[in-house]
N, C-alpha and C positions, 0 to 999 in steps of 0.2 A: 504493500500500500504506500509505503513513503517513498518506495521507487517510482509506482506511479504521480504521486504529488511531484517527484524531482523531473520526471521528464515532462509534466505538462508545466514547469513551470520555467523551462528552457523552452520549451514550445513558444509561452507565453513572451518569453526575451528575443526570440526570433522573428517572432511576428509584429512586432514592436518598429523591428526595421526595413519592416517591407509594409510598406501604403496599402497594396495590393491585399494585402491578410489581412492587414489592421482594419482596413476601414469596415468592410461585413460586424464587427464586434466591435466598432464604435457605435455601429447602430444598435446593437443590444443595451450598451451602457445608457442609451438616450429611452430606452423605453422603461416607466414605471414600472408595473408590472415585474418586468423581466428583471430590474436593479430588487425588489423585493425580494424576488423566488431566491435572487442571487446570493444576496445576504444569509438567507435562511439556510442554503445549502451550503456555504461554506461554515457556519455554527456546525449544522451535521457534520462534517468531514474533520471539521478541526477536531472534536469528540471521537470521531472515530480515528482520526493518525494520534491522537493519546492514546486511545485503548490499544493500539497497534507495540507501544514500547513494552515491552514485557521484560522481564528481572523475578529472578526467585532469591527470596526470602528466608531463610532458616531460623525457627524461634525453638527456643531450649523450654522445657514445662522446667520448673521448678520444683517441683516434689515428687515427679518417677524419671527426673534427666534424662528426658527425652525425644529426640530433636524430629526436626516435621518442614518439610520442604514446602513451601506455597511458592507461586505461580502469581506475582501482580503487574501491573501496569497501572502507568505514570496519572490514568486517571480515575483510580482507586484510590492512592492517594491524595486525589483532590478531593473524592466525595468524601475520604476519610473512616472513619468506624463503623457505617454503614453497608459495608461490606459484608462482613465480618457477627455485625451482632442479631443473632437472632431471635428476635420471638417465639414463644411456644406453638401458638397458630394466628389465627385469620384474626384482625385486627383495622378497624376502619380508618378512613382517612384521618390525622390528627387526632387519632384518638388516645384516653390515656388509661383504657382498660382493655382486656378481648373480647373478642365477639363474642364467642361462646362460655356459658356458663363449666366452671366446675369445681370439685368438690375440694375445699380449703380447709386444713386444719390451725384453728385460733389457737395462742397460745396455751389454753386455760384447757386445752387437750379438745372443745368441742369441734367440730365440723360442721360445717355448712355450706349451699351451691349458691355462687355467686360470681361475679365477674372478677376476675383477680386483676389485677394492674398492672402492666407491661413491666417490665425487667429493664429495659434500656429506656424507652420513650417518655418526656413529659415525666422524671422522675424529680428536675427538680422543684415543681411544682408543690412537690410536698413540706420543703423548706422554704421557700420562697415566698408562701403566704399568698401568693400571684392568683389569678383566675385563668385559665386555659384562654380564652378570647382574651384578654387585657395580653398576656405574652406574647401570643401570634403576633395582635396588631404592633406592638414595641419591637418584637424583631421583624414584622415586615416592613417600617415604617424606618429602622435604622437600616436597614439593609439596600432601600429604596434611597433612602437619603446620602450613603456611601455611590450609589450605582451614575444616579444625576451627579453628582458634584464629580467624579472621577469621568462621565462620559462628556459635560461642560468642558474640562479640561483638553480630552482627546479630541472633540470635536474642535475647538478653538486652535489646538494645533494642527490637524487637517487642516482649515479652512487657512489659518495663515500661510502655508506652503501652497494650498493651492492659490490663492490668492498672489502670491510671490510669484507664482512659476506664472500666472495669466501675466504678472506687471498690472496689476490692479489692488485697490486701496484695500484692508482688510474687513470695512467696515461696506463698502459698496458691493464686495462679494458676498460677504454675510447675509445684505439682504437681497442678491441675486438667488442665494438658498433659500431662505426664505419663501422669495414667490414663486421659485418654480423656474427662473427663466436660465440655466445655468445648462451647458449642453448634453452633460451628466447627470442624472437623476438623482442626485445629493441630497438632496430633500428628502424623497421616498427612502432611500438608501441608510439615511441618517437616522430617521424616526425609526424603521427597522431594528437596528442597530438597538437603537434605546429600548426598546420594545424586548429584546432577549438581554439584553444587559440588565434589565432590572430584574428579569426573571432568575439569570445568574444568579443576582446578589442578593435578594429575596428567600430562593430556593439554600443557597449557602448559609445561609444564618436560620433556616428552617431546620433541613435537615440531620442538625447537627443533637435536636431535642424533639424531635416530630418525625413521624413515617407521613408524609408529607401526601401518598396514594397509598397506605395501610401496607398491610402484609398477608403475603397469601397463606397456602395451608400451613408447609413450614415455618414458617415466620421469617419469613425471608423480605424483606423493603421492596416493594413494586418497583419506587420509585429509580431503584438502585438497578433493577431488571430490564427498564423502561429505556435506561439511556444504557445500559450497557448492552442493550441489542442494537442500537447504531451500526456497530463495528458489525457485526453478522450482515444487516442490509446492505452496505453499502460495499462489502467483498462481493454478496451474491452481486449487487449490479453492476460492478465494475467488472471482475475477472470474469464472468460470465461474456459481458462484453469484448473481452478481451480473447478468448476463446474462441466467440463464433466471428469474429473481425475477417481472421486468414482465410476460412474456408468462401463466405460471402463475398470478400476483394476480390479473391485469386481464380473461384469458379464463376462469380457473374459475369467477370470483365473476360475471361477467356470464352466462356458462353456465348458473347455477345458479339466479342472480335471475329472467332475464327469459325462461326458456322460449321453445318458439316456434322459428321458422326461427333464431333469434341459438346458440341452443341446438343446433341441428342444422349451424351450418356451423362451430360450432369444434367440434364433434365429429368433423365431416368432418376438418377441419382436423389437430387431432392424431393421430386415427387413422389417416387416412393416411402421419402422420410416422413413426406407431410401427411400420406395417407396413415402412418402409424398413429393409434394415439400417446398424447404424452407422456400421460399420466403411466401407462403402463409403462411403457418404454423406462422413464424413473427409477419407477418402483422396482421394474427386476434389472436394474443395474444397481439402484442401493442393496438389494438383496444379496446379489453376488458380492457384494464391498465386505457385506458385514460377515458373510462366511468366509474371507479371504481376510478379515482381520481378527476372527476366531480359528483360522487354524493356524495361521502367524502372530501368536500373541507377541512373541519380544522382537518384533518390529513395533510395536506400538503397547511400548509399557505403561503408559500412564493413559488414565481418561481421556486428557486434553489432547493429546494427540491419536488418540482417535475420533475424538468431536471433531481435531482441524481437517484429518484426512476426508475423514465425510466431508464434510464441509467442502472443501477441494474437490472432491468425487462429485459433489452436487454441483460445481458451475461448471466442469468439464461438463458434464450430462447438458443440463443445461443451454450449454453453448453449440454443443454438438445438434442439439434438436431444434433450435430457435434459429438459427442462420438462414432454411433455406426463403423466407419474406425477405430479406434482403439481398440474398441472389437473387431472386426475378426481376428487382428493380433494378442491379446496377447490370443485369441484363439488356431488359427495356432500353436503361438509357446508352448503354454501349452502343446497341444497333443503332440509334439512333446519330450518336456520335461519329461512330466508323463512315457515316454517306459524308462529311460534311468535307467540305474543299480544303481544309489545312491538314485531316485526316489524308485525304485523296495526292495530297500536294507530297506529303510524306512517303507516299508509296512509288510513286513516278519519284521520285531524288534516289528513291535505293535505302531508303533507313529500315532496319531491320524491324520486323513486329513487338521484339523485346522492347525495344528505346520507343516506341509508337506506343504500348502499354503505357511503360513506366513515367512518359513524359507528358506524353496527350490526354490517354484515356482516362488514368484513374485521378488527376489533378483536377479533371472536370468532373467527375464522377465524388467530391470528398462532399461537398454540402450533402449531397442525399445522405452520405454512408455520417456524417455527423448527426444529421437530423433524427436519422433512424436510432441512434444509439442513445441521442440525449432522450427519445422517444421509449426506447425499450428498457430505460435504468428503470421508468416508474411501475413498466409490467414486470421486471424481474422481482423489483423490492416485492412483490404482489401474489407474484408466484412462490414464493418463498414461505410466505404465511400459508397462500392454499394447501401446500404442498406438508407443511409442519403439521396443518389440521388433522390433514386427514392420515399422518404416522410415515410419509414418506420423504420426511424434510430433510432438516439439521437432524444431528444427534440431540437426544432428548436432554442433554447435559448441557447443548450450547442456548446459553440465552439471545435469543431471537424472539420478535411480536410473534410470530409463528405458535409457538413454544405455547407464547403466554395466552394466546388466543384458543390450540390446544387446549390447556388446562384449564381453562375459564367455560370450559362446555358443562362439566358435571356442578360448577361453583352457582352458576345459574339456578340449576335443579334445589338448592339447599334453601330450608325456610329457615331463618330471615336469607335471601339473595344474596349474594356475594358479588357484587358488580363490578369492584373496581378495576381489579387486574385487566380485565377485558378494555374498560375505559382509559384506563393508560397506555394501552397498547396501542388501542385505535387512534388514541390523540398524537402520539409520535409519528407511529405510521403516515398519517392523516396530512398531516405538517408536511412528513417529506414528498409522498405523492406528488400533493397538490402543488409544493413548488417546483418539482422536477415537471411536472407539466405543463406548467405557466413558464419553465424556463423555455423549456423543447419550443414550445408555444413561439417564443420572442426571438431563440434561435433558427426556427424553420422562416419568420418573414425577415430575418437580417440576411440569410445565406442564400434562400434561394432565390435566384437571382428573377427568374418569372415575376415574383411577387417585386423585387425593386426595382426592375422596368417597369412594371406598374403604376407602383409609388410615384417613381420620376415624371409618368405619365400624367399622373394627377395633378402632381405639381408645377407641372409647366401648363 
């Protein structure tokens, strides 16, 4: 994952110097919308390349000395002890007893069934004299008040470098942000910004005395479950992507160029993929994973590395099944490509099919293959849940909305309801969807080029 953050952000420095690249994703920064979704999805990713740093821990017990290997990353230590502390079971939002009644013995030797009081959460309450609503609102109100006064800061330094780099006053910029008239969406971008920055600073001074979305059966923190299936979505729709990338480039565009029998066996080829259905196709490939990592147990000694293998197992699958929609397109537009005159011009010079590929076809062919990708991150995050539900997903041990959505089916069934798990899942999920499709959204009318002759149409 942090290879891929490094090579799109060489990407990003290369494109920088070429007008020609830059300009298609100047027009995304100019569109609301799209500087929103944008904001949003770099919060997801930066959460997810912290969950990515991983380091093991050794802690000594003190009273049978005896040592114990964990497995953390860098943003485990940011949520802090919420990791780690469990409750006995189910446990509602900000609550500061359990859901479920049971049988407590007082010290006076009697028993009685009653709500017993959480073990880590809203324990200081008891010292404090405080009222549960009187603390929330003090720590969400200090945590609010840290988040404004530190984003006033960062915004103010933005705005004066951008402001520098225009050669414009600090204060004329300022309220070019303000109204909107600034050729970047700064505005929209800004308020974003503020909009999860409080929730950061908010959620940070929360969670540190509050299961902030309760605890499920184990007593385990939603909330902690919630954001640490980030990292899970956003491998399925990245490397997933990355998988079916080669076969889709290498087989539309030769599809498309060279006609003939080459043309008829990848058509055999993906159409018969497509006629499979998915779902089985999955299923009996996890099948086979997990019988090939039960009879090679010390290949994979530990839990985690057999969640990650799966995990891996699942966007090869994946990738391998989801590719042939974007071969028939960069099919389509090959044939289309190969009649045109600088196409035709190339073949009369003597240039070989290779360098006609590698030069002409597919440079013309990357909006589609971009558009399709930023398009299919939000079906893969999606697939991934379907696929958890119904026991052909992740491994049952890797936290994913999937997972949580899973075990939220029987939590439903229980009187009183168990709802929240399920609603924390949906709301993350929910978030990333929506901006990954308002992004795709803003990057299919920056890129492709039909839609900015259009544009230019209009405007002239």
């Amino acid at each position: 994952m942090w290879s891929l953050a490094c090579i799109v952000f060489i990407a990003f420095l290369i494109m920088r110097k070429k007008p020609h690249l830059a300009e298609p994703w100047r027009q995304i920064t100019k569109r609301k919308l799209g500087m929103i979704a944008l904001v949003i999805l770099c919060f997801y990713i930066a959460v997810g390349l912290l969950d990515c740093i991983h380091f093991q821990i050794t802690t000594t017990q003190k009273h049978t000395q005896q040592t114990s290997l964990q497995v953390k990353s860098v943003l485990d230590l940011l949520l802090g002890s919420i990791s780690t502390e469990h409750e006995k079971t189910y446990s509602e939002p900000f609550a500061t007893q359990l859901y479920t009644q049971s049988l407590i013995t007082l010290p006076n030797g009697k028993e009685i069934r009653t709500y017993p009081h959480l073990k880590y959460a809203a324990t200081h309450l008891k010292n404090s004299g405080r009222s549960r609503a009187y603390d929330i609102t003090v720590r969400s109100l200090t945590g609010a008040s840290i988040a404004i006064i530190s984003f006033l800061i960062l915004a103010s330094c933005v705005i004066f470098l951008l402001a520098k780099k225009h050669h414009v006053n600090f204060s004329l910029y300022l309220k070019a942000i303000i109204r909107g008239k600034t050729n970047v969406a700064w505005r929209e971008a800004m308020l974003t910004f503020l909009i999860i920055w409080l929730f950061i600073w908010i959620a940070g001074f929360l969670i540190s005395e509050y299961h902030i979305f309760g605890t499920d059966k184990i007593g385990q923190d939603v909330f902690y479950q919630a954001i640490k299936s980030i990292r899970t979505g956003l491998v399925i729709g990245t490397l997933t992507t990355l998988f079916m990338l080669p076969f889709a480039l290498v087989l539309g565009t030769m599809a498309g160029y060279f006609h003939g029998w080459i043309d008829d066996i990848i058509q055999y080829i993906y159409t018969t993929l497509s006629s499979i259905p998915g779902v089985l196709l999955i299923s009996a490939s996890i099948l086979v994973l997990q019988v090939y990592i039960s009879n090679h147990p010390n290949l994979f000694p530990t839990l985690m590395q057999r969640a990650d293998a799966r995990l891996l197992a699942l966007c090869i699958i994946l990738g391998i099944t989801s590719w042939a929609g974007l071969c028939r397109l960069l099919r389509g537009e090959t044939l289309k490509l190969r009649e045109l005159e600088f196409i035709q011009a190339s073949h009369a010079l003597g240039v070989k099919n290779r360098k006609i590929i590698l030069r002409h076809i597919i440079p013309n062919v990357m909006h589609i293959v971009i558009i399709t990708l930023v398009l299919d991150f939000s079906m893969l995050v999606l697939a991934e849940a379907i696929l958890s539900y119904v026991g052909v997903g992740v491994d049952p041990t890797t936290l994913s909305w999937g997972n949580m959505i899973n075990s939220s089916r029987l939590e439903l069934a229980r009187e009183p309801i168990v709802w929240w798990p399920l609603l924390a899942s949906l709301i993350f999920m929910f978030l990333l969807v929506l901006s990954a499709n308002l992004f795709a959204d803003a990057v299919r009318d920056a890129l492709d080029p039909r839609l900015r002759q259009l544009e230019g149409d209009t405007h002239a």
